[in-house]
N, C-alpha and C positions, 0 to 999 in steps of 0.2 A: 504494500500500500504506500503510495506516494506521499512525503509532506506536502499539509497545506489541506489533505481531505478533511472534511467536516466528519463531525463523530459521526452523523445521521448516515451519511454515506459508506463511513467507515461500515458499520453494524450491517447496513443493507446489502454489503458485500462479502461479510461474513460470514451473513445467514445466509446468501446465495446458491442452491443445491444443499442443502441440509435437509432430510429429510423431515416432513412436518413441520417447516419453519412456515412462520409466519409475519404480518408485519406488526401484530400486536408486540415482541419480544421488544423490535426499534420503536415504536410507540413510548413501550413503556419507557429505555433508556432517554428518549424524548423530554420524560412527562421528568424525569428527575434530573434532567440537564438544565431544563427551565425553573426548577425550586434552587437548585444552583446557583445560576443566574440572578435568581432575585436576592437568593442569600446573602451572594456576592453584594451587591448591590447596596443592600441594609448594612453588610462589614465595614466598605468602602464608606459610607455616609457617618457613621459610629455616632459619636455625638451630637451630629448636627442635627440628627432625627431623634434623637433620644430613647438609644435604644441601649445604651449602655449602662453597667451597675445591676444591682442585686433586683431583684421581684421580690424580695423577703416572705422567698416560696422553698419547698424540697422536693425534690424528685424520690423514686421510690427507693434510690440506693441512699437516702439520707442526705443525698449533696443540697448545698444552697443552690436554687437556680437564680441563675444570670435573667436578664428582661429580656436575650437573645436566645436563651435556650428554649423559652414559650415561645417567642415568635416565629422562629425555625422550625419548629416541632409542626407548627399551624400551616407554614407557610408549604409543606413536604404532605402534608396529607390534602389539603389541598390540593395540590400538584399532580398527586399520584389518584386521588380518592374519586374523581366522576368522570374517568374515560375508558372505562370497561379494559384495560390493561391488568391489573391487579386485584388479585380474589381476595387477599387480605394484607394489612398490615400493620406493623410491630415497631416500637418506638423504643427507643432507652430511656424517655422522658415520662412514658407512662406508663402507670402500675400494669394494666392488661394489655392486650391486644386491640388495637384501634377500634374502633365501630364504624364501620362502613356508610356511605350517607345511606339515607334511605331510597331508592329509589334505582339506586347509580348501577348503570350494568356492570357485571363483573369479571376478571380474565383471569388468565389460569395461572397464576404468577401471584409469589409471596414474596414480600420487601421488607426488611426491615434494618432502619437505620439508627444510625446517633447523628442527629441533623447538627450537631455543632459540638464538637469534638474538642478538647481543651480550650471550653468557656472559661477558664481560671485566666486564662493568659487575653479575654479579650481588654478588660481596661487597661490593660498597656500596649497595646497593640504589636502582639507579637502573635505570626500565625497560626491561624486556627482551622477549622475543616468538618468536611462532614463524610460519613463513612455508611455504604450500605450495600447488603447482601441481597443476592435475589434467588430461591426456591422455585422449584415446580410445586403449585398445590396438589394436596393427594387426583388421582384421577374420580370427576365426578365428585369432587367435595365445591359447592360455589360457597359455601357459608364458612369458613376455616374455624375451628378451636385452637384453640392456643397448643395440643398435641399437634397437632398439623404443622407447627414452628417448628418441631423440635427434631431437626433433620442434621444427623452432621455434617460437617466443612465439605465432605467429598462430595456431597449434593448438590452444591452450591453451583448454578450453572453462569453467575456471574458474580464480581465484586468491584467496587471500586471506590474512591475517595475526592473530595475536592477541596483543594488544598485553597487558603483565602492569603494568600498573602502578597509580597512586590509581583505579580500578575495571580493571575485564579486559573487553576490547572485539574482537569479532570484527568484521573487515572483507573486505567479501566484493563480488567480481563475478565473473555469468558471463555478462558480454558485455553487459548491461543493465544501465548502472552501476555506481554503487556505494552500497553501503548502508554502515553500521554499524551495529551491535547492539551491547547492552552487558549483561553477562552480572547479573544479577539474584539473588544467593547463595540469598536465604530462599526466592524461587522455583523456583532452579535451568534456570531458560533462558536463553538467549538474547536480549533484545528488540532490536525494532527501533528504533534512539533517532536515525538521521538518514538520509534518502534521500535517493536522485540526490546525492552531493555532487558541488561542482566547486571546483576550483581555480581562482583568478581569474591571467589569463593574464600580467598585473606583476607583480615585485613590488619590495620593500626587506629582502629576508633574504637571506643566501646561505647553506650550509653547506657547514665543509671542513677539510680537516686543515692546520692552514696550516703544521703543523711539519715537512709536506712541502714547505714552498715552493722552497725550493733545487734539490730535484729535476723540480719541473715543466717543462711544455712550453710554449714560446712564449706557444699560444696562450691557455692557462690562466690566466699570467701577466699576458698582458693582462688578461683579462678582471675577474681579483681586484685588480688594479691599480687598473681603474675603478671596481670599485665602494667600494673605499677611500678613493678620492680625490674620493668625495662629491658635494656640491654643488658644489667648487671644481670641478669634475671634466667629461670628457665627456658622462657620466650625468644632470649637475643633478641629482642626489639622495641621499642620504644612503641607508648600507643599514647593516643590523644580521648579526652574524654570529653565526651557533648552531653547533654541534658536542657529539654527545652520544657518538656512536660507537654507535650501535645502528640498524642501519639501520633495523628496526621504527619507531623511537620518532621518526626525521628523517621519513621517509615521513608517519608522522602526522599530524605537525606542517605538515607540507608540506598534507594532503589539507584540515587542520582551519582553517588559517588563510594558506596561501600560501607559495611560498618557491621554493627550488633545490639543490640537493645535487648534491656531486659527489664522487666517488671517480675522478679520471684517470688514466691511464696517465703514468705519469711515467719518470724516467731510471732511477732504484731498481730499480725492476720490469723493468726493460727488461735490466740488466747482472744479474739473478737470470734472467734469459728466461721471467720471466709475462708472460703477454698483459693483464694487468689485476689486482684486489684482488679484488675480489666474483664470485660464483657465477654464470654463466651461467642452470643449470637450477635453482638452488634460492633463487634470491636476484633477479638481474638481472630474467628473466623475467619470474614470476610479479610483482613489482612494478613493472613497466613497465608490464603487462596491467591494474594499476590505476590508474596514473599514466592512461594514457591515454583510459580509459572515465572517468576524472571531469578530461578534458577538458584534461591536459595534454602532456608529450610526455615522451621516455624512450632519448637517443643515444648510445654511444660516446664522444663527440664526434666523432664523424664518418660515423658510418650509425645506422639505428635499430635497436634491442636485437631485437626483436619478429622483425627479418628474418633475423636469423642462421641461419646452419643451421649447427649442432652438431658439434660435431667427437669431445667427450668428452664423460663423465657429471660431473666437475667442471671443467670448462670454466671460465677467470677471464675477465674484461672490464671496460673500466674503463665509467665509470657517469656519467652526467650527466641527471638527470629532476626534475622539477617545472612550475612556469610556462612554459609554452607558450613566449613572447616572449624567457624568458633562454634557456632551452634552444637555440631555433633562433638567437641571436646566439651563444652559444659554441661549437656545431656549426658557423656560419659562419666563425666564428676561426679554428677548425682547416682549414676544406677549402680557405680565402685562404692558408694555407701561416705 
């Protein structure tokens, strides 16, 4: 596919001889490239529309919502919710499963996202994003229950992310890849600005919240231990450490230039009894599913994300993806005990 294609185009050439494709799949991608957009839009405006600062509200993981987090949440189910593309969908912002308007035809397709993705970092304007997964609904279910979400990563017939920051870039695979596009204002699409990327399987970056450190687990500890200790070190080399708190914006960085992220399970988490920090279906998932089509890997630290099977609609897990090489030695850390 050549630069400069419009995603719309991109998809409809994807789907081109697939068996059973249809145009509802580009529809759908449509309907959330336009919540996007307007996303986009409301970021770029930030204060001047008054859209920034607390709602002195919580979402159902307990967090404070931001005044961005409800109006993303609104602005994506609208988007996706009256054009017969999507049989159901699932929010990180809401206790259940959306409710459907009334009336609205339905398509065979399950979505569910986190329409604004490290809302902590929007009052200082540091990049933020939106992150979501798309399901086949069971066959012959138009009305979805919340079991009907509960499909592992390997289901996932597509995933991608829109990153908001010095331009607004959609990133996309369904199963062929990964592209990015970068959203083009005076034109108002999409283009295609990088194909097939990949992650090179080394590296010298890691990323992580080291003000956990006290809390981690053995293996963890080694691990950030070596790469600390540089060249003098196991490693022979020096690594650089990033931490932005957006998982959008680490991912990127990760696809764009190489690296490693981690969010572990640690002892914190353990004596609250979460199983992890990050979202199974709205988070873990759906960027694992990219991790790994641009060729790197996506664990627990100790199984891969992609195999779980579901237990809840906000299901936590702790998170370890990037470079191929670091990924499978700190999944090795942990399973050596």
């Amino acid at each position: 596919m050549h630069i400069g294609t419009t995603l719309t185009n991109y998809i409809i050439e994807t789907q081109r001889g697939i068996q059973g494709a249809t145009g509802e799949f580009t529809g759908l991608l449509n309907d959330i490239s336009v919540a996007c957009k307007k996303i986009s839009d409301l970021v770029d405006k930030g204060d001047l529309v008054g859209v920034l600062g607390s709602a002195g509200s919580e979402n159902v993981q307990g967090e404070t919502q931001k005044k961005l987090d409800i109006i993303t949440n609104e602005v994506f189910i609208e988007a996706l919710g009256h054009n017969g593309h999507a049989a159901g969908l699932a929010s990180e912002e809401m206790d259940e499963i959306c409710e459907m308007p009334a009336g609205a035809p339905r398509g065979h397709y399950l979505v569910l996202f986190d329409p604004l993705d490290g809302s902590s970092n929007i009052d200082v304007n540091v990049s933020v994003g939106t992150i979501f997964s798309i399901l086949k609904a069971p066959e012959g279910v138009s009305d979805p229950k919340t079991e009907d979400f509960l499909q592992p990563g390997t289901k996932q017939i597509a995933a991608g992310y829109c990153l908001y920051g010095p331009s607004t870039m959609m990133v996309l695979t369904t199963g062929k890849g990964v592209q990015m596009f970068t959203l083009d204002k005076d034109f108002g699409e999409f283009l295609l600005t990088k194909d097939s990327v990949q992650i090179p399987e080394d590296t010298e970056e890691f990323a992580i919240n080291m003000s956990n450190s006290r809390f981690w687990e053995a293996p963890v500890k080694r691990y950030i231990d070596e790469c600390l200790a540089g060249k003098e070190g196991a490693r022979d080399k020096d690594f650089n450490m990033r931490w932005v708190a957006s998982m959008v914006a680490e991912v990127h960085r990760i696809l764009s230039r190489g690296g490693v992220f981690m969010y572990p399970m640690d002892s914190k988490m353990q004596a609250k009894g979460t199983a992890g920090k990050l979202r199974l279906m709205y988070e873990a998932n759906p960027m694992s599913f990219i991790i790994e089509q641009a060729g790197g890997a996506s664990t627990t630290g100790r199984e891969r994300i992609m195999d779980i099977s579901p237990t809840g609609i906000h299901q936590r897990v702790p998170v370890v993806l990037g470079a191929k090489n670091e990924v499978e030695r700190i999944t090795r850390y942990h399973n050596e005990g």
